[in-house]
C-alpha positions as CSV (number, residue, x, y, z in Angstrom):
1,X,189.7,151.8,196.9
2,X,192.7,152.1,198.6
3,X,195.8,151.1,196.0
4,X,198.1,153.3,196.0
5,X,198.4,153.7,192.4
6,X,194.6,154.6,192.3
7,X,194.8,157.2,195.0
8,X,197.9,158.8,193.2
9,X,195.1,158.7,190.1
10,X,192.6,160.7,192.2
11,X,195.6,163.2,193.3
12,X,196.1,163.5,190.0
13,X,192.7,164.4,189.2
14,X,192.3,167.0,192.1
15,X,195.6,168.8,191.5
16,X,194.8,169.3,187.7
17,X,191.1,170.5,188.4
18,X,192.6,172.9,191.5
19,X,195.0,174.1,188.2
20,X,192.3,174.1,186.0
21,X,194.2,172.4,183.3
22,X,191.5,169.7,181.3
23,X,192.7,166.4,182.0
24,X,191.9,163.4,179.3
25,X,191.8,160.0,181.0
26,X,191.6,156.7,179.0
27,X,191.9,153.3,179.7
28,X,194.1,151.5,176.9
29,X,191.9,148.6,174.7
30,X,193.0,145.1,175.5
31,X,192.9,142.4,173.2
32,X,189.5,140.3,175.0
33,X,188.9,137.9,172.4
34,X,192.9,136.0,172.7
35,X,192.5,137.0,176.0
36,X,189.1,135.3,176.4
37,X,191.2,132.0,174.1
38,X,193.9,132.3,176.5
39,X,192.5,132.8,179.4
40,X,188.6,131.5,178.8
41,X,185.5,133.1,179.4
42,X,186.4,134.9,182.9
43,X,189.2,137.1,181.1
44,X,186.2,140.0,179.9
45,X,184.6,140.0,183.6
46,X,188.0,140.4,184.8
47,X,189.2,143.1,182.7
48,X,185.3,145.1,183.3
49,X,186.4,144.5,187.3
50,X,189.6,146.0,187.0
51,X,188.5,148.8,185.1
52,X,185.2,149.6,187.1
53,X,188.2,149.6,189.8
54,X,189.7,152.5,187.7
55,X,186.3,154.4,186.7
56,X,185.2,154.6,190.6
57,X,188.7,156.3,191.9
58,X,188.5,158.5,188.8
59,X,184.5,159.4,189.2
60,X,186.0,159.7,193.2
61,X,188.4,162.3,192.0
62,X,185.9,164.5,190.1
63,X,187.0,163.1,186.7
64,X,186.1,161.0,183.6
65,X,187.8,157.8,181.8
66,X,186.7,157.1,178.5
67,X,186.5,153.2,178.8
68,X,188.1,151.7,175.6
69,X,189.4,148.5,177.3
70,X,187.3,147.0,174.9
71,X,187.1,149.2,171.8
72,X,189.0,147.8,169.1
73,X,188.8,144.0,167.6
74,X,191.4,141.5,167.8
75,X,192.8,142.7,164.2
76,X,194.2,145.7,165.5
77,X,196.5,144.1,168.0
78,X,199.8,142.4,167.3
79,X,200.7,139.0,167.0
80,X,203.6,138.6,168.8
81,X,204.3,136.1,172.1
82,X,201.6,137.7,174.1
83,X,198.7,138.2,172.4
84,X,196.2,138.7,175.2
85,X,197.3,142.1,175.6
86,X,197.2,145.7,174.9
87,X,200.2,146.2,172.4
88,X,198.6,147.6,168.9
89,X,199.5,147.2,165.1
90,X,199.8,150.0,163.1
91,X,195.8,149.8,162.4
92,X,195.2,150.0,165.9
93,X,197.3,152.9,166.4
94,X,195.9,155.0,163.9
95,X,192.2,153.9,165.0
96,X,193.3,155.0,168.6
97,X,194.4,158.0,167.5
98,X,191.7,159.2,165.5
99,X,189.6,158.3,168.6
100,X,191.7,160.4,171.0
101,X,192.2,163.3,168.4
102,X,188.3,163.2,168.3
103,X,188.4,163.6,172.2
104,X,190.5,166.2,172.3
105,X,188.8,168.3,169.7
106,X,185.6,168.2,171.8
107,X,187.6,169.0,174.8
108,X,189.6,172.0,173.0
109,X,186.1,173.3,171.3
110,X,187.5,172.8,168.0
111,X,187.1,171.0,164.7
112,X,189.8,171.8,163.0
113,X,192.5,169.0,163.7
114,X,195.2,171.3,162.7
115,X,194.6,173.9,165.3
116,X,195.8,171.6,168.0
């Protein structure tokens, strides 16, 4: 694709291999199901679109993306206005966390949390 954001994304990608620094891509979970009750049932093919969008330019660059658009249950996202969206609660926080310290851990070669 040709957006400018995701051929930034692929720069990004190239310049950190070229550095060889390990780069950790993820896309943020979305709230589907009050997106789906907001929006109805095209919300989840739109959000898999958009982020098959963002898998390609980063499989283009020579990366990854862990896709968690879709990880986490409507319970770990706030209440607020707007809903249908990726803003987290305290729950989801910490569950996203854990998930990325797990990440890094495999990335780093390490078990041990507080080595990091």
């Amino acid at each position: 694709s040709s957006h400018r954001q995701l051929a930034a994304l692929r720069n990004l990608i190239a310049r950190c291999r070229a550095a060889e620094i390990p780069l950790l891509l993820y896309i943020t979970p979305v709230n589907c199901a009050e997106g789906a009750a907001f929006a109805g049932a095209g919300f989840a093919a739109a959000i898999e679109a958009r982020t098959a969008l963002v898998r390609a330019a980063v499989e283009e660059g020579g990366g990854q993306v862990l896709d968690w658009s879709q990880a986490l249950g409507p319970e770990h996202f706030s209440q607020g206005t707007y809903r249908a969206d990726e803003h987290l609660r305290d729950t989801g926080r910490q569950t996203l966390a854990r998930m990325l310290a797990a990440e890094v851990q495999a990335l780093a070669g390490t078990e041990n949390a507080d080595a990091l």
